[in-house]
N, C-alpha and C positions, 0 to 999 in steps of 0.2 A: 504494500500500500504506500502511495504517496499524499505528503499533504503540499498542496501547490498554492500559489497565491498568483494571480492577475491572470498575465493570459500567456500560454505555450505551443510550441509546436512539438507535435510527434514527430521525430525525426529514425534516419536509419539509413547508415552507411557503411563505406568501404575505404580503406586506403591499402594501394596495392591490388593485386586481380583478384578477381570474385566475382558469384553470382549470390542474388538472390533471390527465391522463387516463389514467394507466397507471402503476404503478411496480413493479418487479421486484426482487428485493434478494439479492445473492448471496454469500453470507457463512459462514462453518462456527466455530462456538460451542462452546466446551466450560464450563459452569458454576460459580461459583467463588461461594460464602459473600460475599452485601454487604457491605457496611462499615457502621457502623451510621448515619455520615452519609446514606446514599446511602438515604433510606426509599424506595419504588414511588410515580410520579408517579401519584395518585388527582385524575383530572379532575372538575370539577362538570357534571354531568348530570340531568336527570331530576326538576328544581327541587332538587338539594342543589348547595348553592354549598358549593367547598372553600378557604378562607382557609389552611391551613398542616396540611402532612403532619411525623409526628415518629416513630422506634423508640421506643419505651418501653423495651423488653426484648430479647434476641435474635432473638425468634418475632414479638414483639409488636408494633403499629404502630399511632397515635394520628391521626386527624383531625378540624381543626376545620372544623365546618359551620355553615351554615346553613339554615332552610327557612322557606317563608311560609306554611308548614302548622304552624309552632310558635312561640309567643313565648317571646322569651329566657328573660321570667321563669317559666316552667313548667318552665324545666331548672337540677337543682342542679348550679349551674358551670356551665362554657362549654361549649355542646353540639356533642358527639362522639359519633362514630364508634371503638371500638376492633377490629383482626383481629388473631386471630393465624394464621399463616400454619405451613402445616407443615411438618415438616421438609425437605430438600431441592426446596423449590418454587424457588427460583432455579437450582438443578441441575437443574432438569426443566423447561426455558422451554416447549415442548411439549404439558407436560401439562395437562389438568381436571382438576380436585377438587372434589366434591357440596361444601356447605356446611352446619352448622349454624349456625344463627340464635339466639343465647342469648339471653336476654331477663331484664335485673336487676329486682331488687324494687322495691317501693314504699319510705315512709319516707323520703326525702330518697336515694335509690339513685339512681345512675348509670350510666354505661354500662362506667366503669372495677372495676365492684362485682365482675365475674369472676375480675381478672383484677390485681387491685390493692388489693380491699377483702375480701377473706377468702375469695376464690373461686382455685378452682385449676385456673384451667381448658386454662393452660397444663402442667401438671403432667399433667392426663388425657388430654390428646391426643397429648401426646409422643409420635413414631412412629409414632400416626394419619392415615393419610392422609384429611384435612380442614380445611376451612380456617374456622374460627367466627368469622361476622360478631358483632359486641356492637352494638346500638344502643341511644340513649338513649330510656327510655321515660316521664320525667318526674320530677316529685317525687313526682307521686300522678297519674299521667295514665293508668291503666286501660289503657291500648293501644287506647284508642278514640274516636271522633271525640267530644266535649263537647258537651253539649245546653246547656247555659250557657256559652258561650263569654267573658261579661261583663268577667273579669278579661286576657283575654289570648287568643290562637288555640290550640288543643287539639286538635288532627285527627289521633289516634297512629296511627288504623288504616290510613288512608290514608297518612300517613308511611312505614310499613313497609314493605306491600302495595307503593303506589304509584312510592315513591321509593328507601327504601331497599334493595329487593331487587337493582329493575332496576340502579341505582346501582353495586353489587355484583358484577352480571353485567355491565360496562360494564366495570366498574376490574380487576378480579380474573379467572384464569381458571378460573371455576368451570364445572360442567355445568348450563348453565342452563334445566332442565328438571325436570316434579314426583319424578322417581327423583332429582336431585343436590342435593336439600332438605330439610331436616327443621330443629322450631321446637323452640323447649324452652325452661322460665324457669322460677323461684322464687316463692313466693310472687304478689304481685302479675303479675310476671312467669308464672307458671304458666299464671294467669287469661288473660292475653294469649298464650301459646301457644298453650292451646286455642280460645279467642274466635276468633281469626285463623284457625288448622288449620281452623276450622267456618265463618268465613268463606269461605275461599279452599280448600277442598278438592284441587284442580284443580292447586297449587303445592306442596302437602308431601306427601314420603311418610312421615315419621314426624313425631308429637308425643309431648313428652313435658312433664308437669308434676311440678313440686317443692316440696310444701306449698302447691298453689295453690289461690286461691278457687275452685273450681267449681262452685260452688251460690250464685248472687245471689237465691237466695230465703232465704236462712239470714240471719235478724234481727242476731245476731251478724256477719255479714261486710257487711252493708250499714250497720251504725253504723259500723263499724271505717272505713269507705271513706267514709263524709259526713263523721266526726270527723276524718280525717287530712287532707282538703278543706279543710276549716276551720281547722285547725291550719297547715298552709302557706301561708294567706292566697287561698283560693279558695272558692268559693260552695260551700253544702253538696249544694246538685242539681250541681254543675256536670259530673261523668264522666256519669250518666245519669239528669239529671232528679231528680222528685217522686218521694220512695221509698215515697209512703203510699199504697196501695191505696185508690182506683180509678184514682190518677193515676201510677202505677209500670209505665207500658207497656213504656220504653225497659230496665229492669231483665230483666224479664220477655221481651222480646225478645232480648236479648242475655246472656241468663242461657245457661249449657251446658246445665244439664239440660234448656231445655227445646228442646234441638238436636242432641241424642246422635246419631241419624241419622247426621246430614250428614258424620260420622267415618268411614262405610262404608269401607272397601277403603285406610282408612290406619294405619299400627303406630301405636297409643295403648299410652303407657306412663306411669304413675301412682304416685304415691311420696308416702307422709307420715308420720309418728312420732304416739305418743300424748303428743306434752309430752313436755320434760327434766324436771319436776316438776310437782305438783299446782296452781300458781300460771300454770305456761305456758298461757293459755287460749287463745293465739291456735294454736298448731299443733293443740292439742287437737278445735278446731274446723276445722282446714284438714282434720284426719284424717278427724274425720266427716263432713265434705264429700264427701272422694275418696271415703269410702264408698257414699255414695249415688251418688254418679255411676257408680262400679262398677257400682252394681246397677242401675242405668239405660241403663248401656252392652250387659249384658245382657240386658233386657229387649226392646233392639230389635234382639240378634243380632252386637251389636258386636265382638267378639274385641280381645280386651285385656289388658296386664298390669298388675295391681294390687299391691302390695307396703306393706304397711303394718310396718312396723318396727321400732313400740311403742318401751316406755322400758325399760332402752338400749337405743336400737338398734346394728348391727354392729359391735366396737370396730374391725375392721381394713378400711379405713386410715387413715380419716378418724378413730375417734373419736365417732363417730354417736352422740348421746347420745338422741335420739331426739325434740329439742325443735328450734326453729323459728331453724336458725341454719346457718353453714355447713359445720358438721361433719357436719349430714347432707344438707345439699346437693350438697356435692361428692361425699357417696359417692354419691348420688343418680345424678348428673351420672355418675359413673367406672363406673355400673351400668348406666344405659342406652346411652350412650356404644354399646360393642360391639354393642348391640345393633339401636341405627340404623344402623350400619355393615353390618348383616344385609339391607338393605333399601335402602340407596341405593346406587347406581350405583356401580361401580368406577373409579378414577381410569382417563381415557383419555390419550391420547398422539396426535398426529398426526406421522405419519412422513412429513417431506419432504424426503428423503433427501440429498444434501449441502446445501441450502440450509437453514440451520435457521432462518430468517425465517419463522414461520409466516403462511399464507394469503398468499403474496408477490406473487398476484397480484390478490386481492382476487377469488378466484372463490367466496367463499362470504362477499359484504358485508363488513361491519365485523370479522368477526372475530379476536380478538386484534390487532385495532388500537386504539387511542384517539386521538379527534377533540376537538382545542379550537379555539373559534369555527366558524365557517361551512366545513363540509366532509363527506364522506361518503364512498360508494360507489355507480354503477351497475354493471347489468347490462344485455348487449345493448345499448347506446347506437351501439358502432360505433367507440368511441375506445381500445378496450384493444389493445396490440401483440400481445398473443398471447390464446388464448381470448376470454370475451365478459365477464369482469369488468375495474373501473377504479375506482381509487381517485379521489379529488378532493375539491380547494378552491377556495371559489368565494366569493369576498366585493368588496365596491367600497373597504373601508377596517379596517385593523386588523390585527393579526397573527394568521393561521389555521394553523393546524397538523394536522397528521396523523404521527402516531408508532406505533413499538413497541419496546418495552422488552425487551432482551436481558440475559445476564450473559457474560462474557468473562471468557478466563484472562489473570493478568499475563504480562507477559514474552511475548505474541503476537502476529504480527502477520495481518490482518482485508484481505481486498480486499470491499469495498462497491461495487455500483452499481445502476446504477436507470435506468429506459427514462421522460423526463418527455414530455409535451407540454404546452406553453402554449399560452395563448389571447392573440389579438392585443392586448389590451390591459394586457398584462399587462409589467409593467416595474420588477418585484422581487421574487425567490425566491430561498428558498436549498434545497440539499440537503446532507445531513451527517451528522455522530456529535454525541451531548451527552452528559454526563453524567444522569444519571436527576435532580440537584438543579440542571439547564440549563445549567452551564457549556460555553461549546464546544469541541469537542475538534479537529473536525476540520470546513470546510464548505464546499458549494459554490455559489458565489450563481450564478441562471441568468437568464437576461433573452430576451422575444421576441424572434424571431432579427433584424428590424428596427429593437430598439431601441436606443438608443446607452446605455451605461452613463453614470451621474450620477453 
């Protein structure tokens, strides 16, 4: 028996070669509020390498990444990942929650702009069951792969798409499927909801944009995007090329209007103001943008909400002045909000009845586990004690791991166990509790039954 306090992971590894073929986990969990120490172990997967998880906030949690799909210098500040996490998801170890994907503007924006730079994005979701990935989408990197790569690597769309979802679906438990997704961003940001929604149809069921560029044929939004290029110290083709007609293919190809379609059969929700004054030309022109794409949305049968919300716009609650800022972003954000929640998936639960170790026998792969270094899951192989699934780690050198991440009441005590098998060559394992920032709390080192302890 163990007595535990806060919140731990099950963990169970190798150093040096080994298998292991089965593990069972039997345990009963009652939920209890982290500590703000103790942020969720976020593994690197999927090419994002994770250097240091941090809270920001209660909800909020901060990670520093890396990828070889992005150079340093195209991100302002050190590039992150920010989630916030809803309420009661450590009380619901169990549960899935769909995801939005928030997406910050251009200008020197980052991924903290939600949620730290005059966005309230923690404030809108409060009591939402949802969990908002934030990722970083540059200084000016469009959310899309760079046709002048010259100054550095630029590849946003494959970042997100590629890396960043799965990444998401790996660390978090979201429902990782096109009903438990929906995209949404500001300004620049906007442009890369929709871009990506009409890339990847097949992954989201709601978009929404917020004063975003939706017309890369508008003269006005393609200076504003070669001058801010140039301004940050990158080429002025570099998001999509030659912007002068006959050489503006990649413009033109990656423009929304001329992709309205490929939206078919997904909630599009559209939002922009006429300027907070006469001077504001930039929203003035995001307006008439949404405009057009409105009426293009239409044209091919799209079903869509448009809301254009002029000067002022709504004062309650934000203040929506109706100019290109977050006053009416967040009402933006706090108006569609409900209404992607119309449309994705409802948080699930898996009920495994006193063993609250979700998937503890590893009959449905990886799920609700995470893998660092060399490790997995089969099926039918022949090695599971019960059923036909089996977890495993299998490496010749390094420390391998296989965990999952529980929350525990103080003051209780926990029996833990686990059915291993090792593979003969194998002559250093441990099985145990840790805290979620590794310290060990409890552990048990196992060794091939012929081998002699060192």
């Amino acid at each position: 028996m163990l007595t535990v306090r806060g919140r731990w992971r099950i963990s169970w590894g190798l150093a040096g070669a080994g298998f292991i073929a089965a593990m069972v986990v039997a345990t009963s969990v009652v939920g209890a509020r982290p500590a703000l120490a103790d942020a969720p172990i976020l593994v690197s997967s999927h090419g994002i390498t994770v250097s240091s998880v941090r809270w920001v906030s209660q909800r909020t949690l901060e990670a520093d990444i890396s990828s070889p799909l992005i150079a340093a210098n195209a991100v302002n500040g050190p590039h992150r990942v920010r989630v916030t996490l809803p309420d009661g998801y450590f009380q619901n170890p169990a549960t899935r929650y769909p995801v939005v994907y928030l997406l910050h503007g251009g200008a020197g924006g980052n991924s903290a702009q939600w949620t730290g730079g005059g966005g309230d994005a923690e404030g809108i979701t409060r009591g939402k069951p949802v969990i908002v990935v934030m990722p970083d989408g540059g200084k000016v990197g469009w959310y899309t792969n760079w046709v002048n790569q010259s100054a550095g690597a630029q590849n946003w769309a494959d970042f997100i798409v590629n890396q960043v979802i799965p990444w998401t679906d790996r660390n978090l438990r979201t429902i990782p499927a096109k009903n438990g997704r929906a995209i949404a961003g500001l300004s620049m940001g906007g442009y890369g909801a929709v871009r990506l929604a009409q890339d990847r149809p097949d992954m989201f069921a709601s978009v929404a944009s917020f004063s975003g560029a939706v017309d890369l044929g508008d003269w006005g939004t393609r200076t504003v995007i070669t001058e801010e290029s140039v301004r940050n110290g990158f080429p002025a083709d570099g998001p999509f090329g030659n912007p002068f007609w006959p050489f503006d293919s990649v413009w033109r190809a990656k423009d929304p209007m001329n992709r309205a379609s490929r939206l078919a059969g997904l909630q599009v929700l559209l939002y922009a103001g006429a300027g907070a004054n006469d001077v504001d030309v930039v929203e003035r022109m995001m307006g008439q943008s949404a405009d057009r794409f409105s009426r293009r949305l239409t044209e091919h049968g799209i079903p869509h909400f448009w809301w254009m919300y002029g000067r002022p716009g709504p004062s309650v609650p934000y203040g929506c002045d109706g100019g290109h800022n977050f006053s009416c972003w967040n009402f933006a954000f706090n108006d569609a909000l409900p209404r992607m929640l119309e449309v994705l998936a409802k948080p699930t639960t898996t009920n495994s009845g006193s063993n609250r170790v979700a998937n503890p026998g590893f009959e449905s792969g990886l799920a609700y586990w995470r893998c660092s270094g060399s490790c997995g899951a089969d099926l039918g192989k022949g090695f599971a004690r019960t059923g036909s699934g089996n977890g495993r780690v299998r490496n010749s050198s390094g420390w391998n791991d296989l965990h999952q991440v529980l929350t525990v009441e103080a003051n209780r005590n926990y029996l833990v166990s686990a059915w291993i098998r090792t593979s003969p060559n194998n002559s250093n394992g441990y099985f145990g509790l840790r805290t979620a920032g590794g310290k060990v709390v409890g552990e048990t080192r196992f060794y091939e039954p012929e081998a002699t302890p060192g």
